[in-house]
C-alpha positions as CSV (number, residue, x, y, z in Angstrom):
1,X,283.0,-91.2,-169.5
2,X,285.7,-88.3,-170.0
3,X,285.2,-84.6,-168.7
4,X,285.5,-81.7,-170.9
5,X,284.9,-78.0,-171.4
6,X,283.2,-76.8,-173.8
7,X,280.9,-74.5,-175.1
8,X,277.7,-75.0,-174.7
9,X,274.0,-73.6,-175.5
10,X,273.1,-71.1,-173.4
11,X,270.4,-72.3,-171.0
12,X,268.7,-69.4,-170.3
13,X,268.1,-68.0,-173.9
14,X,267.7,-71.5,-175.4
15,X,270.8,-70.4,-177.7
16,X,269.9,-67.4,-179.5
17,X,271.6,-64.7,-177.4
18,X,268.6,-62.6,-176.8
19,X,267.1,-61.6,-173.5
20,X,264.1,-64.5,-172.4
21,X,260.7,-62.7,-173.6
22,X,262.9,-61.3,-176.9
23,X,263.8,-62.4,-180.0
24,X,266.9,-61.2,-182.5
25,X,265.7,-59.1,-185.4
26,X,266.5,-59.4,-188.8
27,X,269.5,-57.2,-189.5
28,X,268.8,-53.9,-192.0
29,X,272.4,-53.8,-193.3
30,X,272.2,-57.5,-195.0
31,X,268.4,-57.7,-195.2
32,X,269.2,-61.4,-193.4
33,X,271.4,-62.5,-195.7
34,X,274.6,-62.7,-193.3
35,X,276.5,-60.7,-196.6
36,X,277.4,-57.7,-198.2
37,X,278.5,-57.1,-202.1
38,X,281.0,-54.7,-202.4
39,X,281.2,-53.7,-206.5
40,X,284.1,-52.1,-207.7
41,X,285.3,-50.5,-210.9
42,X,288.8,-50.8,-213.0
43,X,290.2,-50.6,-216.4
44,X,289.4,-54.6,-216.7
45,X,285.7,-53.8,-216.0
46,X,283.5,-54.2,-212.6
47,X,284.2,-56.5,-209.7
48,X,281.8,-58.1,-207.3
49,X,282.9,-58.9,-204.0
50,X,281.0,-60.9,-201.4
51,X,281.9,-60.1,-197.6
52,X,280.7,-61.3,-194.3
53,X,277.9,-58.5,-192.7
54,X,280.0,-56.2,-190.0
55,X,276.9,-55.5,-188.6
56,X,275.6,-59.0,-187.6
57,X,278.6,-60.9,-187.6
58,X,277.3,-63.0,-190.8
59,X,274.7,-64.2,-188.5
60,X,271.7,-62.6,-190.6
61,X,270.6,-61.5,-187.5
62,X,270.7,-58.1,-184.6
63,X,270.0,-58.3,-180.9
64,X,269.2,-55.5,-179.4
65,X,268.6,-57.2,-176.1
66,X,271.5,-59.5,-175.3
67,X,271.1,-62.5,-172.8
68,X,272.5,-61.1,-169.4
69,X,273.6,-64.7,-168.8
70,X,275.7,-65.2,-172.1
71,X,276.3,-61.6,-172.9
72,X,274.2,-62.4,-176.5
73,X,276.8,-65.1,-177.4
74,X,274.3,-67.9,-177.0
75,X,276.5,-70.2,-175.5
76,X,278.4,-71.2,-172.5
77,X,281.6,-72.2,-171.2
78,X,280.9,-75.4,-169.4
79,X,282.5,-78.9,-167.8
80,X,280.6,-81.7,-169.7
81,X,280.5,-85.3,-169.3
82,X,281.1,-87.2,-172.6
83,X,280.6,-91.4,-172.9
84,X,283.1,-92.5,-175.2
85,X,282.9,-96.2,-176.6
86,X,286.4,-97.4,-176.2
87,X,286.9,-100.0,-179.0
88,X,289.2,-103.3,-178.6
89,X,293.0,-103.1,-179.6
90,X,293.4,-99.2,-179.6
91,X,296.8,-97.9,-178.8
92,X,298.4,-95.2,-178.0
93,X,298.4,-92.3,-180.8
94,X,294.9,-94.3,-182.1
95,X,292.1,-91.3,-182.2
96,X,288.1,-91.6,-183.1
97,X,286.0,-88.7,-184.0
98,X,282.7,-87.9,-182.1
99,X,280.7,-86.1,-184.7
100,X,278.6,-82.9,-183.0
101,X,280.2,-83.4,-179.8
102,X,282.7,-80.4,-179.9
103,X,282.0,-76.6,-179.1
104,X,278.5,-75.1,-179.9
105,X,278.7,-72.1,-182.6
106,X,277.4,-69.3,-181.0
107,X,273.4,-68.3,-181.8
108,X,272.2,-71.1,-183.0
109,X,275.5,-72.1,-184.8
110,X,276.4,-75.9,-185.5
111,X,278.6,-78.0,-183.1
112,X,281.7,-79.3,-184.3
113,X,283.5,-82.7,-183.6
114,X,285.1,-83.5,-180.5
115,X,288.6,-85.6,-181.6
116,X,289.9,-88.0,-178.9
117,X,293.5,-89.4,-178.6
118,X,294.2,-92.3,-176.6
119,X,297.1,-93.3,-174.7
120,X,297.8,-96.1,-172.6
121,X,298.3,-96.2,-169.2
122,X,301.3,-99.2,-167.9
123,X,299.7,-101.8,-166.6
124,X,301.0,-103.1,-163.4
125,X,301.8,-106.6,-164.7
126,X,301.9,-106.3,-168.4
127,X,304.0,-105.1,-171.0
128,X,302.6,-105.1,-174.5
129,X,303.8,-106.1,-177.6
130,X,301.4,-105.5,-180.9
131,X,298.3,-107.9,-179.6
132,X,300.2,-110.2,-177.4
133,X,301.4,-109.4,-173.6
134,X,304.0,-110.1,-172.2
135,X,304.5,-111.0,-167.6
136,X,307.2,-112.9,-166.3
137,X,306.4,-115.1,-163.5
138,X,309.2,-116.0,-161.1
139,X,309.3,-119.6,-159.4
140,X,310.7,-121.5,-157.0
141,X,313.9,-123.9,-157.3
142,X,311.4,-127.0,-156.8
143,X,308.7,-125.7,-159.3
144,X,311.3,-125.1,-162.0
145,X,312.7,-128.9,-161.3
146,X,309.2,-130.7,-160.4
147,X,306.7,-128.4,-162.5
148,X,303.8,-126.9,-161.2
149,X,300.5,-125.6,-162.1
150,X,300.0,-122.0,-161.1
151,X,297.3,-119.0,-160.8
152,X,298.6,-116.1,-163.1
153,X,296.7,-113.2,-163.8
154,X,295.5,-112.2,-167.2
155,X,293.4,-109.6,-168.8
156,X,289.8,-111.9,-168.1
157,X,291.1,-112.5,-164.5
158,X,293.4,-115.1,-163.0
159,X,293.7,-118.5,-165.4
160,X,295.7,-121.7,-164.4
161,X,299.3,-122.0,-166.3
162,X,300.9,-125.1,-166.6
163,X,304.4,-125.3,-165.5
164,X,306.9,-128.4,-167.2
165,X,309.4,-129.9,-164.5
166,X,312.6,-128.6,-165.8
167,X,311.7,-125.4,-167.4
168,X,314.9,-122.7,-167.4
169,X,315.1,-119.0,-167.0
170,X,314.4,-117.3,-170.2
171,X,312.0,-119.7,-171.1
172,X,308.4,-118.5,-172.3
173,X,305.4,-120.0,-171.7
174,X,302.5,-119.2,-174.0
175,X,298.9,-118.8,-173.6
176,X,296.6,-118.6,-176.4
177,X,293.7,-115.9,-177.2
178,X,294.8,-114.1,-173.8
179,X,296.0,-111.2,-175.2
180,X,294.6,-108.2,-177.1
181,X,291.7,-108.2,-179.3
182,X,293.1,-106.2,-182.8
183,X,292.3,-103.3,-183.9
184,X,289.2,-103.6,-186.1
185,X,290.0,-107.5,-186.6
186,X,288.3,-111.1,-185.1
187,X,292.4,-111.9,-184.2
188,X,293.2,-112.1,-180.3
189,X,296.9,-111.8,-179.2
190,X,298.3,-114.2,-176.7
191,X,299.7,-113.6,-172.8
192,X,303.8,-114.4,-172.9
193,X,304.9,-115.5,-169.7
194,X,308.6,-115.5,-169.1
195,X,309.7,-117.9,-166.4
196,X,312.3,-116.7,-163.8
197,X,313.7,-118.9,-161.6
198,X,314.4,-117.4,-157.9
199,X,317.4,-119.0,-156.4
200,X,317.6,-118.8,-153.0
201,X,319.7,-116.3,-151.2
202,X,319.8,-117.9,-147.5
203,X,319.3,-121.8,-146.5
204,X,319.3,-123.5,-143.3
205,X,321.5,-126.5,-142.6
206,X,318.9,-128.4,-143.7
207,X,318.1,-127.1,-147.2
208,X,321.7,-126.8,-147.8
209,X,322.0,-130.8,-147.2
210,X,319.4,-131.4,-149.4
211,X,321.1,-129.7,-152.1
212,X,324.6,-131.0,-151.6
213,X,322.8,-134.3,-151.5
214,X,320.6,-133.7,-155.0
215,X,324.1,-132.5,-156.6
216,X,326.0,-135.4,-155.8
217,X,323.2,-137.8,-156.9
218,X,323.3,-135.5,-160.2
219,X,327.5,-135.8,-160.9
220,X,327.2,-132.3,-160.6
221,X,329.4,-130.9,-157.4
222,X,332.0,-128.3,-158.7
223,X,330.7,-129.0,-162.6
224,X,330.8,-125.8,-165.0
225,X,329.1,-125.5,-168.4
226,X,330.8,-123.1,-170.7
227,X,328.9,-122.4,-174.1
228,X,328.5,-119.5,-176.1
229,X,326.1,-116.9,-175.6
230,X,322.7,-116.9,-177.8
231,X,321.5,-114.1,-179.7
């Protein structure tokens, strides 16, 4: 639902701008008609023009007795409530037209459409990327080496992700069909999960023993890798 203002029928004189127990009156000037022929003469022979009534407003109607409540417009200013049918995939800059749901024309006049933009509000995990989004997940030292199976959170809810024992930083993890439905299509993006790993920024004697022990089992202790940068 979205709140709007806009204007709508007058309530008390059910739209026709005339005092309750009244009714307009057809107006003399046009006979009804809402218009006026204006004929003029030249050298090129006569003209016929055709111009909105003055005197009713092109209505085809008089009141002599205006609504109190609407001041004879026969509608109000007014906050309404509107249910709008959000469909899958829209984003931001998207619109949909709600035919008849605009302003009222005044006495009896018809409605117009009521145009609604969309724009997305950040999410507080995702970014998106066309149907897909995209999270990034950080981990543990151990879960990066061992692997692990993890809760993350998607669109549906939480879903179980399967982490491989010696995933890197960077790497991306994909789920299928958790991402965003497209825009008048069957196709559902996927959820991209990009894999941090946290290293840890104070150890106990302990933890640090551990360590120096699993990088001397590994040849690693005071090893550097120098390659050259992906793009």
């Amino acid at each position: 639902m979205i709140k709007i203002k806009r204007w709508n029928p007058c309530d008390t004189c059910a739209g026709t701008g005339a005092e309750p127990g009244t009714m307009p009156s057809r107006c003399s000037a046009c006979n009804g008609s809402g218009q006026l022929k204006q004929i003029s003469k030249s050298l090129f022979g006569q003209f016929v023009n055709v111009v909105q009534c003055a005197n009713c407003g092109g209505t085809g109607e008089v009141v002599s007795s205006p609504c109190r409540k609407c001041s004879g417009e026969g509608r109000r200013k007014e906050a309404s409530q509107i249910k709008v049918e959000v469909p899958s995939g829209v984003a931001t800059g998207n619109y949909m037209t709600l035919r008849g749901e605009g302003n009222k024309g005044s006495r009896g006049s018809e409605a117009g459409d009521l145009i609604v933009f969309f724009e997305e509000k950040e999410h507080e995990f995702f970014r998106r990327h066309g149907s897909d989004i995209i999270a990034e997940l950080e981990i543990s030292f151990s879960q990066a080496a061992l692997g692990d199976s993890v809760e993350v959170p998607t669109l549906g809810g939480s879903a179980k992700l399967s982490i491989p024992g010696g995933i890197q930083s960077g790497q991306v993890l994909r789920m299928r069909g958790k991402g965003l439905s497209e825009l008048r299509g069957s196709y559902r993006g996927d959820e991209l999960v990009k894999i941090q790993v946290k290293t840890p920024t104070k150890l106990n004697s302990k933890q640090k023993n551990l360590l120096e022990e699993l990088a001397a089992s590994n040849g690693s202790v005071g090893k550097t890798n120098v390659r050259k940068m992906r793009s």
